[in-house]
N, C-alpha and C positions, 0 to 999 in steps of 0.2 A: 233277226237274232244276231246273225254279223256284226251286223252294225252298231248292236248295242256291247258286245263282247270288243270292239275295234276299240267302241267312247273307253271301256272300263279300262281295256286296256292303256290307253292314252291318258289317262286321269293315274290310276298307276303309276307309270313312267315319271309323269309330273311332279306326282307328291315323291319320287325317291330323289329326282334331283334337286327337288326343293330342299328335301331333307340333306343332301350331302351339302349343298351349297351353305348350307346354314353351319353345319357342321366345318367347312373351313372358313369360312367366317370369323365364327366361335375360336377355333385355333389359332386364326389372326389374330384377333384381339387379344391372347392368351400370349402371345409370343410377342405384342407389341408391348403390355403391361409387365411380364415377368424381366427381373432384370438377370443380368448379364452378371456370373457369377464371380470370375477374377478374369478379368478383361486387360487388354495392354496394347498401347499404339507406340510406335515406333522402335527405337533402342534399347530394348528389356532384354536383358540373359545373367543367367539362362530362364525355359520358362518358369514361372512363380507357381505353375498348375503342380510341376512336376520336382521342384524342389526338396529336399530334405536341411536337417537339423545340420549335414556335414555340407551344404552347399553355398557358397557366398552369392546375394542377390546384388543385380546392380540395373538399377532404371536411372537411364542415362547415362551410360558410360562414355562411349564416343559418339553421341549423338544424342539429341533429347529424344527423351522417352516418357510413358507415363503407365500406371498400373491402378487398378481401381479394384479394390474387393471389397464384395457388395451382398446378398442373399443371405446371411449367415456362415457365408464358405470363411475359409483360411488359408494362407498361405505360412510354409516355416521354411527357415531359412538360419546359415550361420548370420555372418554379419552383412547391414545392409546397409546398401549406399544410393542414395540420390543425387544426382549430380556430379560424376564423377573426374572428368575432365574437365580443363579450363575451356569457358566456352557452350556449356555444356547442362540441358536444364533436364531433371527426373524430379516427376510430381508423382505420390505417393496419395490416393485417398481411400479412407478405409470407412464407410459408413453402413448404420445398418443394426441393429442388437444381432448379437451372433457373429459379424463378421470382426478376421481377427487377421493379426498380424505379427507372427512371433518370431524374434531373432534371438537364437540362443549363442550369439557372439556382439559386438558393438552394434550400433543405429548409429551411423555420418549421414546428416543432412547436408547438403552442400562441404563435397570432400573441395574439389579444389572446382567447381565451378558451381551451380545452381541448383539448392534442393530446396522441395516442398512438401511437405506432409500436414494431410489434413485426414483430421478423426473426428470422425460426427457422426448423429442422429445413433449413441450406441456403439458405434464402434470401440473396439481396444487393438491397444498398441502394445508388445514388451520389446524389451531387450535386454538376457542377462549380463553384460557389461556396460560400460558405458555409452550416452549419449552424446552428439556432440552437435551444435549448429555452426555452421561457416567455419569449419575446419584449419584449412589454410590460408595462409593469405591473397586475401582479393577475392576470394570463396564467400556467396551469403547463402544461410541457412532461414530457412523461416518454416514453424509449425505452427499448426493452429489446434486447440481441443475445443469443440462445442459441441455443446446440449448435454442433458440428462443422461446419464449411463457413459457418456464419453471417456475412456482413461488412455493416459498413455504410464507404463509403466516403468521407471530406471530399477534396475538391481543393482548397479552403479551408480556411479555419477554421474552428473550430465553439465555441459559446457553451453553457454550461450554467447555465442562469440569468443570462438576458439582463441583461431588468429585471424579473422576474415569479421565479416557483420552475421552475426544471427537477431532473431526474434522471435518470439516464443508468446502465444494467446491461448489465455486459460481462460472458456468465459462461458455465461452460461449456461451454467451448471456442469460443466467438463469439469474433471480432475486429473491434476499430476501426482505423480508417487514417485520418490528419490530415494535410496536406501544409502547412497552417499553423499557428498556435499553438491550445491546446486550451485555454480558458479556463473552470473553475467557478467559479459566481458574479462573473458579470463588472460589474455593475453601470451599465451604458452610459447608463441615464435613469433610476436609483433604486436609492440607496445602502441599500436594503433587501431585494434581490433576494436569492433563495436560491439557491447548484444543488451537486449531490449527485453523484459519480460512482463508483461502484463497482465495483469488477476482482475477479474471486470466482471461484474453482472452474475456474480454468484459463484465465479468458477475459483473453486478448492486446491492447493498447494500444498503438500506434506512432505516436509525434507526431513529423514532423519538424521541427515546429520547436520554440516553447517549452510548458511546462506552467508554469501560474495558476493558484494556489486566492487567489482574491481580485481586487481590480482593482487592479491593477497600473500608475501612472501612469508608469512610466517610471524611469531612473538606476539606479545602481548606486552601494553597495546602496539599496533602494528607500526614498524621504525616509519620516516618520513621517505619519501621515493618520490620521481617526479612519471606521472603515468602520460600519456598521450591519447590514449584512448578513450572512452565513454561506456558509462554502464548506467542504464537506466532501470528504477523497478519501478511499477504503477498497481499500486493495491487499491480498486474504484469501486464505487457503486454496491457495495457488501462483498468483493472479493474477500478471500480469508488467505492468510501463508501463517504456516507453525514452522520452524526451525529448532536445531537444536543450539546455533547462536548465530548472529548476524554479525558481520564485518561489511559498514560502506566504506571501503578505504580510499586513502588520499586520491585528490585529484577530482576531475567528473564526473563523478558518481554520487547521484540522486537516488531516493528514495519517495517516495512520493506515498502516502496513507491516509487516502479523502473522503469522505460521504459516511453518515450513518452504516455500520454495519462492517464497515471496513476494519479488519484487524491483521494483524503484524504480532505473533506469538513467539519469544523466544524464550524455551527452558530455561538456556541459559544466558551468557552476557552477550551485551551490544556493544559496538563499536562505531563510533561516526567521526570520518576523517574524512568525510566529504559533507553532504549535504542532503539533512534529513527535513521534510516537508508532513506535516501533519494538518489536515483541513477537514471543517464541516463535518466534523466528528471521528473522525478515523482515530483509531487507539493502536498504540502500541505499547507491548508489555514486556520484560524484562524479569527472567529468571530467577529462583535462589540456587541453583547448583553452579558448581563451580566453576569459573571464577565467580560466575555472575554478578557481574558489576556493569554499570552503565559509564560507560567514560564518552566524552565528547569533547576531540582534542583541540589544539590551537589554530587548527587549519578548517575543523571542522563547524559544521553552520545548521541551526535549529531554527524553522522556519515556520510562525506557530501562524495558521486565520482563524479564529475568532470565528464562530456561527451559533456559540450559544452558551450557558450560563453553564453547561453541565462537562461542555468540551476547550478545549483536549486533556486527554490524559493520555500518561503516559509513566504505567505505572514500573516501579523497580523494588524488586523482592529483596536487594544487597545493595550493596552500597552505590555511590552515584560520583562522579569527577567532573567538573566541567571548566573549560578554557576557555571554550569557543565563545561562538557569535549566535545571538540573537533578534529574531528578526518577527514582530509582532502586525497582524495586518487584521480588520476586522470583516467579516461577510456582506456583499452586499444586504443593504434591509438592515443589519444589523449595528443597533446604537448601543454604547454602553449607558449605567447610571448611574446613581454614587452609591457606593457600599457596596457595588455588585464584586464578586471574588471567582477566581480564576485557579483550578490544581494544574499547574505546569507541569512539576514532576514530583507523582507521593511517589513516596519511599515507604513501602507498606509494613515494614518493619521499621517501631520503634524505636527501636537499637538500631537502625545501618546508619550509617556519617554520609553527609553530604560533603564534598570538597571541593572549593572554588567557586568563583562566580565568573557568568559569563562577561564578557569582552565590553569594558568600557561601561558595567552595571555592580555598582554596588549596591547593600543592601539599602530599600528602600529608595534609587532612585526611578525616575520614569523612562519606560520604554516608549511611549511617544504619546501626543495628544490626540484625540480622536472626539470629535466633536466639540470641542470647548473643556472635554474631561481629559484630566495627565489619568494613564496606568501606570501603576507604581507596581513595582517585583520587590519579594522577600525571599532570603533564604531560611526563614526559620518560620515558614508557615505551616499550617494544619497543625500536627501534632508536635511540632519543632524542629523537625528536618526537612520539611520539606518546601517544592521552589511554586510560591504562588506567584499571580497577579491580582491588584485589587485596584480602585479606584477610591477617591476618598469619599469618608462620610460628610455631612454637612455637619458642617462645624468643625470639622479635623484641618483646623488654620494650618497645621505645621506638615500636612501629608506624609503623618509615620503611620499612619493605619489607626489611630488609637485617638479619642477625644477625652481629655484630661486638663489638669489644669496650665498647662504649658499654652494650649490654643487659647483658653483664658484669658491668659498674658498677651495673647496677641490680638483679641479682639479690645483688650482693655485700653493697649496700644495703639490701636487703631481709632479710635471712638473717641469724637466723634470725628467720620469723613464722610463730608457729600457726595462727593464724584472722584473718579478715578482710581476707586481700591478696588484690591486682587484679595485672591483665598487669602493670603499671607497675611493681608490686612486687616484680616476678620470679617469678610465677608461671603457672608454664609450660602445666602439666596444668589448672588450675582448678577444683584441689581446694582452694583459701581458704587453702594456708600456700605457705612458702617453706623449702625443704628441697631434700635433696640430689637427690632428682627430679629437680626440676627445672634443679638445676645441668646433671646429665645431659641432657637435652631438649637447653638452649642448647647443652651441648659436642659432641650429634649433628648440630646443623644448622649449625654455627657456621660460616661463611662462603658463606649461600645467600642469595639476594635474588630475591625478588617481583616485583611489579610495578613499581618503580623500575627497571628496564633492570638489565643485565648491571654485578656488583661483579667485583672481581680479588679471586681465592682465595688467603685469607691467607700470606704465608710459616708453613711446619710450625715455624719458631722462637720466633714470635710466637703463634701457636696452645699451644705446647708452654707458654710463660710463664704465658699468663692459665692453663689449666689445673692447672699447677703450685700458681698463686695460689688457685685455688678449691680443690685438695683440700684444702691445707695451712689454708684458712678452716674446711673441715670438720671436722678434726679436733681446730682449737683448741676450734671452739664445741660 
């Protein structure tokens, strides 16, 4: 009986240590999986655990540091700075739905040495004043917002290249919010400041008030200045930015609006005194409230690719100016054909005035050849203000957009040639002669027009004359 009272006991014993072992086990694994709620390596103060709304945070001040809030937890803080010293890097990451990061005074990413802030997977960012990337000079700032639920939020403005380099990625479903103006490359103590902003892969942009790519001193349109610095913006892959007006001002600064989905929204007016980029569908549009006008001055440069029959546009709700320069390229894969037509820029109100032409293009000449076909520009296309491209029809000898009896006159002039005639010559098909082909061509398309806006379809009497005239030329010669 011992002996069997000793086994139960021993078997007992067993199954309790089994049972505890399993139980810290379990706790391991519980402790290896659960994350680390507002975590910080090196130079963080004060702590971010124990901070309030009256305490200023700084990761990285004299030394790098870095701070990571994660769980759903939060940290609040007056204003906060990454990088605050020269020399000196604070990385900033807030991911996670529920994890937050509130500064109820300014967000300095990179004060005068090295900041990073990344928001993901859900995280949110605010700050009730201003934002700033690469603060002073020599200082770079760089944020990143990705994925779904991602925001960071300005109740100010936010600077993207202070006086230092910033860059700023919106992507992925991340979103920015601006309640003041969103300025890249602001330039505020050094006309050599860089900043970068980038909209890509779906991620959302809402400035209420204006968007800057440059420093912007003020009037309309903005005086001429000589900048040093660079500002770039990248609206890709169905990124979206609304503003409530856009200024690219003089000097290096680009805008860039490319791929299906891409849009560039301003209430109201646009300014381009640098260098605006439209491709592969990206659209930008232009306001009617005030001024809301589209001007594109003598310094600045519209830079259209071609990827398809429906793009680009670039519409304007008021009126339109233009000086500048023009710069037309087509997509790979893509050929043009004849008759095919091009909206540059509608003017969606019938009443707005377009004014000027760009640089070295009057109306109806060619912006370049592209395949063996000229693109020909009009300023009185679609409804009659506004700025198309088109190519010619077959038969439009004289490429004004229109087949009439003027090309008539010049196939009649031409005819007969065996070799060596051009469109001009009357040759329609662009087979090098002038033959009754092509008499046929003109008298198939004879009262059609392009991109010049809407002709009035011949009287059938006047139609029946010049026909009359060309057979009877054929059979004399």
């Amino acid at each position: 009986m011992k002996k069997l009272m000793d086994r139960r006991d021993s078997m007992n014993t067993h199954r309790t240590l089994l049972s505890l072992s399993t139980a810290v086990l379990i706790g391991l694994a519980f402790c290896q999986i659960a994350p680390a709620v507002i975590s910080t390596t090196g130079n963080v103060e004060p702590d971010p655990a124990t901070t309030t709304s009256a305490d200023d945070l700084y990761v990285g001040k004299i030394a790098d540091g870095s701070m990571t809030i994660n769980g759903a937890s939060g940290v609040i803080n007056h204003s906060g700075f990454l990088g605050h010293d020269p020399g000196v890097t604070g990385t900033a990451t807030v991911t996670g739905a529920g994890s937050t990061w509130s500064n109820s005074g300014p967000l300095i990413i990179g004060e005068r040495g090295t900041g990073i802030l990344n928001i993901e997977n859900g995280g949110t960012v605010s700050n009730i004043h201003r934002g700033s990337l690469g603060y002073d000079p020599g200082s770079t700032g760089t944020a990143t917002v990705t994925g779904t639920g991602s925001t960071w939020t300005n109740s100010g403005g936010l600077s993207v290249g202070e006086s230092g380099t910033g860059t700023l990625n919106i992507q992925n479903g991340g979103a920015l919010t601006v309640a003041g103006d969103l300025i890249v490359h602001r330039s505020s103590r050094s006309d050599t400041s860089n900043g970068t902003l980038n909209i890509q892969n779906g991620g959302v942009v809402t400035v209420a008030g204006g968007l800057t790519v440059g420093q912007y001193l003020g009037g309309w349109p903005p005086p001429p200045r000589i900048d040093l610095g660079t500002g770039t913006l990248n609206i890709q892959n169905g990124g979206s930015l609304s503003s409530m007006h856009g200024i690219i001002d003089w000097g290096n600064n680009t805008v860039t609006v490319t791929g299906i989905g891409s849009t560039w929204t301003n209430s109201e007016n646009l300014f381009v005194g640098g260098t605006l980029n439209i491709e592969n569908g990206g659209a930008v549009t232009v306001g009617a409230g005030e001024p809301g006008d589209f001007y594109i001055s003598n310094r600045g440069e519209l830079n259209i690719l071609l990827a398809s029959l429906s793009d680009p546009l670039l519409d304007v709700a008021s009126d339109a100016t233009i000086e500048g320069a023009l710069n037309i390229a087509l997509a790979g894969g893509f050929a043009l054909n004849p008759g095919d037509l091009f909206t540059l820029i509608d003017l969606t109100n019938i009443a707005s005035t377009l004014t000027g032409t760009f640089i070295g293009l009057a109306e109806g000449d060619s912006v370049g050849n592209f395949g063996g076909l000229d693109l020909f520009i009009s300023y009185i296309g679609g409804d009659g203000n506004d700025v198309t491209l088109f190519t010619a029809l077959s038969g439009d000898f004289d490429a004004d957009g229109d087949i009439d009896g003027v090309d008539f006159g010049l196939w009649q002039s031409g005819y007969p040639t065996a070799s060596g005639a051009s469109l001009a010559d009357g040759d329609a098909d662009g087979d090098g002669d002038v033959d009754g082909t092509d008499f046929g061509i003109w008298q198939a398309n004879y009262g059609t027009s392009a991109g010049a806006g809407a002709m009035a379809i011949p009287e059938p009497a006047t139609l029946g004359v010049l026909i009359m005239g060309g057979l009877a030329l054929l059979r004399r010669r």
